[in-house]
MDTraj code that builds the backbone (N, CA, C; nanometers):
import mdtraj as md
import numpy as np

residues = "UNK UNK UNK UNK UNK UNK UNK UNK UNK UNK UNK UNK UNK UNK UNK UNK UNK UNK UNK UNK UNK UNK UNK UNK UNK UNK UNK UNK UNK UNK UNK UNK UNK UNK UNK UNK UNK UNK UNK UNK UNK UNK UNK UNK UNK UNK UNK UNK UNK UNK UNK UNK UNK UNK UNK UNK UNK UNK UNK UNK UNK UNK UNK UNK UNK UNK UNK UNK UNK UNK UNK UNK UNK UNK UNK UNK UNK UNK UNK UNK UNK UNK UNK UNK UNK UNK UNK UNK UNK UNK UNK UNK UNK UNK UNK UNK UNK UNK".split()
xyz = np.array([
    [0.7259, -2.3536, 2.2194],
    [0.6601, -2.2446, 2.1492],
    [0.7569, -2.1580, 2.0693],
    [0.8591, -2.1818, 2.1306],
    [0.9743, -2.0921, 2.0664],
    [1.0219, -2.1150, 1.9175],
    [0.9687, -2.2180, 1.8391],
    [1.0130, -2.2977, 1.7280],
    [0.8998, -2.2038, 1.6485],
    [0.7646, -2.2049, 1.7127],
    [0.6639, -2.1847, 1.6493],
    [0.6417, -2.0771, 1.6062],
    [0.7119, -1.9774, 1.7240],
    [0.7239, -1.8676, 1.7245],
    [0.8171, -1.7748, 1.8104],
    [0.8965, -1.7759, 1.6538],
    [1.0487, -1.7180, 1.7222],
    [1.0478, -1.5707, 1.7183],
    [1.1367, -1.4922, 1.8342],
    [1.1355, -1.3821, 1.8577],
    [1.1165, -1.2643, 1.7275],
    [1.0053, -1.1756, 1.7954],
    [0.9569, -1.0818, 1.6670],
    [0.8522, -1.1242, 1.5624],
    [0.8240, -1.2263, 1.5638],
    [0.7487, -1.3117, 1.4650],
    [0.5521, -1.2516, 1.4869],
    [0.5554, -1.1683, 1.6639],
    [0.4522, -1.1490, 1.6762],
    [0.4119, -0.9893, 1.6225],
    [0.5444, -0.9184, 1.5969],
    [0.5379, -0.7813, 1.5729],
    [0.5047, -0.7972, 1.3416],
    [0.5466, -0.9004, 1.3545],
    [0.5206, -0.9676, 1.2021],
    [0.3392, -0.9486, 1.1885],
    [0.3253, -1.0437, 1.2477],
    [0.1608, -1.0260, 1.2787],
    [0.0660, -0.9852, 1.2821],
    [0.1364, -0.8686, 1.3711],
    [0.0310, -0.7139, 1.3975],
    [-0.0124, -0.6726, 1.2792],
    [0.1498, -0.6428, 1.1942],
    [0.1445, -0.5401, 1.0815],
    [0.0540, -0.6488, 0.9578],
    [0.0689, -0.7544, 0.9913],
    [-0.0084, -0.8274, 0.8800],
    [-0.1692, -0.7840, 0.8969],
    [-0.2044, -0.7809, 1.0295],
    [-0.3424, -0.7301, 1.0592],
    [-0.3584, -0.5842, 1.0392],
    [-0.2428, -0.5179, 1.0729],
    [-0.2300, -0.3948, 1.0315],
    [-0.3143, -0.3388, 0.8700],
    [-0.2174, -0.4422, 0.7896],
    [-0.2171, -0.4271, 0.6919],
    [-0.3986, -0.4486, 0.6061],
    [-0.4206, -0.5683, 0.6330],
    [-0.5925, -0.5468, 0.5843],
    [-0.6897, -0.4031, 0.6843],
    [-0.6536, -0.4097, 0.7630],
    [-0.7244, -0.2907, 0.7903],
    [-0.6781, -0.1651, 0.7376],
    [-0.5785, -0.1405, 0.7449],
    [-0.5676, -0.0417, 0.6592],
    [-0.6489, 0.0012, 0.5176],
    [-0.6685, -0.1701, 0.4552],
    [-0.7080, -0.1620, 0.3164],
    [-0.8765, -0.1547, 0.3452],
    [-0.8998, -0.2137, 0.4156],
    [-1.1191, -0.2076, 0.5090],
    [-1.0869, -0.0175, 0.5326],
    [-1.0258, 0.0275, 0.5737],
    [-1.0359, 0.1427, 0.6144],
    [-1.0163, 0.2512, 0.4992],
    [-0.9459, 0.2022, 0.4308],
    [-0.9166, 0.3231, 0.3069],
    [-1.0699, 0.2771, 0.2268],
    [-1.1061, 0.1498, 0.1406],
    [-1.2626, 0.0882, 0.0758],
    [-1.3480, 0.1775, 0.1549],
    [-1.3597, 0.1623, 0.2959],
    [-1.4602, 0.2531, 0.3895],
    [-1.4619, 0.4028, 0.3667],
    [-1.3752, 0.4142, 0.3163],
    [-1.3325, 0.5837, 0.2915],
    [-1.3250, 0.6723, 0.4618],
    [-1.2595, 0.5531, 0.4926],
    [-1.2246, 0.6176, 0.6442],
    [-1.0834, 0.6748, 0.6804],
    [-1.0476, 0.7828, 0.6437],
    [-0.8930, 0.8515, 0.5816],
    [-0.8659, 0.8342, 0.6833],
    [-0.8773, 0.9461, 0.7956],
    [-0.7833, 0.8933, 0.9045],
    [-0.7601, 0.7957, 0.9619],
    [-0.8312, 0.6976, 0.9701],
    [-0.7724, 0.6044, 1.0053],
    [-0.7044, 0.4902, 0.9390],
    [-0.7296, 0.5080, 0.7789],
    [-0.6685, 0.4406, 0.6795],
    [-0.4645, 0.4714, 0.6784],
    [-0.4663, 0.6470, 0.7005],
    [-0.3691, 0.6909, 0.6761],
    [-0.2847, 0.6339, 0.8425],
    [-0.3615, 0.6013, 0.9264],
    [-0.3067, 0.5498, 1.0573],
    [-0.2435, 0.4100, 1.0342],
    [-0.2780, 0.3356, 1.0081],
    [-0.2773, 0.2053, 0.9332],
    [-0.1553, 0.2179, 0.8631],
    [-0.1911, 0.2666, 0.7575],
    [-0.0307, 0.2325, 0.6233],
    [0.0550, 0.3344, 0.6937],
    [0.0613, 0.4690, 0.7627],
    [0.2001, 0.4799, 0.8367],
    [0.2001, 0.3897, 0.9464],
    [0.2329, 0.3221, 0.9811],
    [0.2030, 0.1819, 1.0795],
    [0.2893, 0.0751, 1.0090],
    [0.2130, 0.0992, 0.8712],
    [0.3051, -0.0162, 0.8031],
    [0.4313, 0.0009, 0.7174],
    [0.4271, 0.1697, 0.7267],
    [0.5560, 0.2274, 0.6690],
    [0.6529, 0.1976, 0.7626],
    [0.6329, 0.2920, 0.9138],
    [0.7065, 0.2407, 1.0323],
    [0.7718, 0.0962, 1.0193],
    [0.6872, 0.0197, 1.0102],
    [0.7267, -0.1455, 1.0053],
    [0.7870, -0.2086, 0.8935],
    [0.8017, -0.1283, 0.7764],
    [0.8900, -0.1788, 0.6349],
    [0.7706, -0.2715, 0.5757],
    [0.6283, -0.2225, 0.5801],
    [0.5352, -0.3607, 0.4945],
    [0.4445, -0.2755, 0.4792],
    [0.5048, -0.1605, 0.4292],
    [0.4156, -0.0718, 0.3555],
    [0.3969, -0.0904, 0.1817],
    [0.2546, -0.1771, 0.1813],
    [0.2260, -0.1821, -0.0045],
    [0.1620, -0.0741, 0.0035],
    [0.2903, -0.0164, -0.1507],
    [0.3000, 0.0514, -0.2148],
    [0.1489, 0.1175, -0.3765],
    [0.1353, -0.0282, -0.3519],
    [0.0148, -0.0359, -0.4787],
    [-0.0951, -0.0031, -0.4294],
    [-0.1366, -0.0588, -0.2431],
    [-0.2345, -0.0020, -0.1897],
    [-0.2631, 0.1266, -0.1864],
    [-0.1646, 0.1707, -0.0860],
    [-0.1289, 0.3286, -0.0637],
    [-0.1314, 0.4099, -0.1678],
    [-0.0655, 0.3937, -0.2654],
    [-0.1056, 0.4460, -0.4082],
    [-0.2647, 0.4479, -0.4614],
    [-0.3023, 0.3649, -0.4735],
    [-0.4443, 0.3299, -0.4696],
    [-0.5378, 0.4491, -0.3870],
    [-0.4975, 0.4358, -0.2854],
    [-0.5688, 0.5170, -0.1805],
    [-0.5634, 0.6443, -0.1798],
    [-0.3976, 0.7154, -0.1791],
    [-0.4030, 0.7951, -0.1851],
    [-0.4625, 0.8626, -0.3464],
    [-0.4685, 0.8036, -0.4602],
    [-0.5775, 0.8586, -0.5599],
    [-0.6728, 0.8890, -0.5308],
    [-0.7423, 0.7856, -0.5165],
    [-0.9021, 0.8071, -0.4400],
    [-0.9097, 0.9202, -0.3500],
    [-0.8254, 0.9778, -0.2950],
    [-0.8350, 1.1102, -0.1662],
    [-0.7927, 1.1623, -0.2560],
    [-0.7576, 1.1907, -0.3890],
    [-0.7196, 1.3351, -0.4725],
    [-0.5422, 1.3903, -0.4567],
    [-0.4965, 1.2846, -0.3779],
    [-0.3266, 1.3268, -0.3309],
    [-0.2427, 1.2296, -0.4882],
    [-0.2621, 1.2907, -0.6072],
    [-0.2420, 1.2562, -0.6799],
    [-0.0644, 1.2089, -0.7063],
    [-0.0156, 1.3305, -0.6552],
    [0.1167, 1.3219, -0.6804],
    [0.1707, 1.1835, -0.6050],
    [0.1046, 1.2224, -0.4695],
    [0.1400, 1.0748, -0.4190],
    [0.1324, 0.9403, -0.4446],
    [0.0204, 0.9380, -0.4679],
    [-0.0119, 0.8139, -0.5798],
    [0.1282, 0.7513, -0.6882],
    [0.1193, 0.8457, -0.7297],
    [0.2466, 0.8884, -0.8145],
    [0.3971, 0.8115, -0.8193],
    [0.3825, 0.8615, -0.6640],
    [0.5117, 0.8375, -0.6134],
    [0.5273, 0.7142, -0.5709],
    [0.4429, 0.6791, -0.5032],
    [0.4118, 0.5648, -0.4751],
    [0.3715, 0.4315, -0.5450],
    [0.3032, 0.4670, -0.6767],
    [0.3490, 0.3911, -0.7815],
    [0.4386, 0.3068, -0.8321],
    [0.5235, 0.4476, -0.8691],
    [0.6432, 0.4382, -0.9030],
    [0.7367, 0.3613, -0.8232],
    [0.7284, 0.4047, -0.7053],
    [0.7914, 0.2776, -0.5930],
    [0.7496, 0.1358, -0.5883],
    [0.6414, 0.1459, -0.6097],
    [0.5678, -0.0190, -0.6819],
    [0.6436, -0.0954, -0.7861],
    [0.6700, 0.0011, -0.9001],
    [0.6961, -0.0385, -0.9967],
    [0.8483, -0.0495, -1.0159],
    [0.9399, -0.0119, -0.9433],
    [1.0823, -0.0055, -0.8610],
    [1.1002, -0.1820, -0.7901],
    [1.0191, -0.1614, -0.7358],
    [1.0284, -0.3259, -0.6696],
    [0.9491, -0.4267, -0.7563],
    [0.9062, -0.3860, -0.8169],
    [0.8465, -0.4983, -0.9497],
    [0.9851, -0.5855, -0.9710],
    [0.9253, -0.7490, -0.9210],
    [1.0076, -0.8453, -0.9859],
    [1.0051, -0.9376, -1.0553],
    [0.8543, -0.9715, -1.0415],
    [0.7960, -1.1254, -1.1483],
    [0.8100, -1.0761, -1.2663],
    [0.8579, -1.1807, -1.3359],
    [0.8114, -1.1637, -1.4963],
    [0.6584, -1.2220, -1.5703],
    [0.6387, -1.1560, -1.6382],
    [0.4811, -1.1779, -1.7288],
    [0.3693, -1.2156, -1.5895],
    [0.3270, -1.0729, -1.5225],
    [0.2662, -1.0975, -1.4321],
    [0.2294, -0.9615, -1.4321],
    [0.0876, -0.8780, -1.4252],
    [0.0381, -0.8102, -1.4484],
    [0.0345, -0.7352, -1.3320],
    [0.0974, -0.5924, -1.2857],
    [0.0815, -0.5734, -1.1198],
    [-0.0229, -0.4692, -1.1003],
    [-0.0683, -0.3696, -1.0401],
    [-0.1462, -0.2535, -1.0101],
    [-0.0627, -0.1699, -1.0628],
    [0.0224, -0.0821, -1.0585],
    [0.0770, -0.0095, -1.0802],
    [0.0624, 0.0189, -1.2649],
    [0.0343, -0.1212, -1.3398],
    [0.0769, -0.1263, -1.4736],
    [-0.0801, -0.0567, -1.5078],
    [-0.1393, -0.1323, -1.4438],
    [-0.2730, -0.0606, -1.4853],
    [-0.3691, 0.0855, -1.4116],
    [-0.2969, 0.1102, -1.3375],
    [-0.3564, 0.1948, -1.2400],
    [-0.2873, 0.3446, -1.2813],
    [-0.1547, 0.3371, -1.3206],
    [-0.0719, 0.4556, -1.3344],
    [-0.1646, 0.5190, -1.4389],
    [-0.1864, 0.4909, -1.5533],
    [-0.2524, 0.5377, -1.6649],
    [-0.3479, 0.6591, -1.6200],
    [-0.4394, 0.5919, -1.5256],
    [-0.5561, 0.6713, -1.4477],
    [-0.5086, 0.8425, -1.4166],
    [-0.4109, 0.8058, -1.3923],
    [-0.3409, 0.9357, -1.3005],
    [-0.2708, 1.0115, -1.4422],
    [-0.2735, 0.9488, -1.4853],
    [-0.2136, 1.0521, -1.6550],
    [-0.3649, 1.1501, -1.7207],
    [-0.4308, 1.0147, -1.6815],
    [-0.5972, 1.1009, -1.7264],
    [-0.6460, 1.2135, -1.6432],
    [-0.6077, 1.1784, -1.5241],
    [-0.6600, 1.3173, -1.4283],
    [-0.5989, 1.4165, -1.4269],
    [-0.4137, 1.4003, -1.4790],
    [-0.3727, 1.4954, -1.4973],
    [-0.3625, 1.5495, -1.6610],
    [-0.4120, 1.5455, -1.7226],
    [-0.4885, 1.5830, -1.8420],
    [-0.4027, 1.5303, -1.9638],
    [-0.3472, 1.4819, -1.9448],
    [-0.2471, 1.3892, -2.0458],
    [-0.2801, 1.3103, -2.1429],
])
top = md.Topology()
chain = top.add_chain()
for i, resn in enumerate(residues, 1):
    res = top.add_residue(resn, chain, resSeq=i)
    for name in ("N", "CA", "C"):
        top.add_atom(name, md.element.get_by_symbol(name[0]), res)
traj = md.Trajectory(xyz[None], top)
């Protein structure tokens, strides 16, 4: 079993399950427990950035969004590949009256 699954591989896991719920929970507009979720996955280093950004718009935490974006767009590495951040940032220029 050890081949299959080598040490830590199950704490991998969690946060992968972590991780769609987080995203069912933020769609649900279920904050606290959305915001339970992605710090969960911050804790764990598999915190998307494009989600959380995402989310935190939708709750009105604009700046964060923001920031978080921007951290999206920091780790942007594919070339000619269209990410959230490219299209989503704009939004947040409109709300802030730009």
């Amino acid at each position: 079993n050890a081949a299959f699954f080598p040490p830590g591989s199950d704490e991998q896991e969690i946060l992968g399950v972590y991780h769609y719920k987080a995203v069912l929970h933020a769609y649900a507009f279920q904050i606290d427990s959305a915001e339970w979720y992605f710090e969960k996955l911050r804790e764990g280093g598999m915190l998307s950035h494009n989600n959380y950004a995402n989310f935190k718009a939708v709750t009105g935490d604009f700046r964060a969004a923001r920031t978080n974006f921007d951290e999206s767009r920091s780790q942007f590495t594919v070339e000619k590949a269209l990410e959230e951040w490219a299209y989503y940032t704009p939004i947040l220029d409109v709300y802030a009256g730009k």
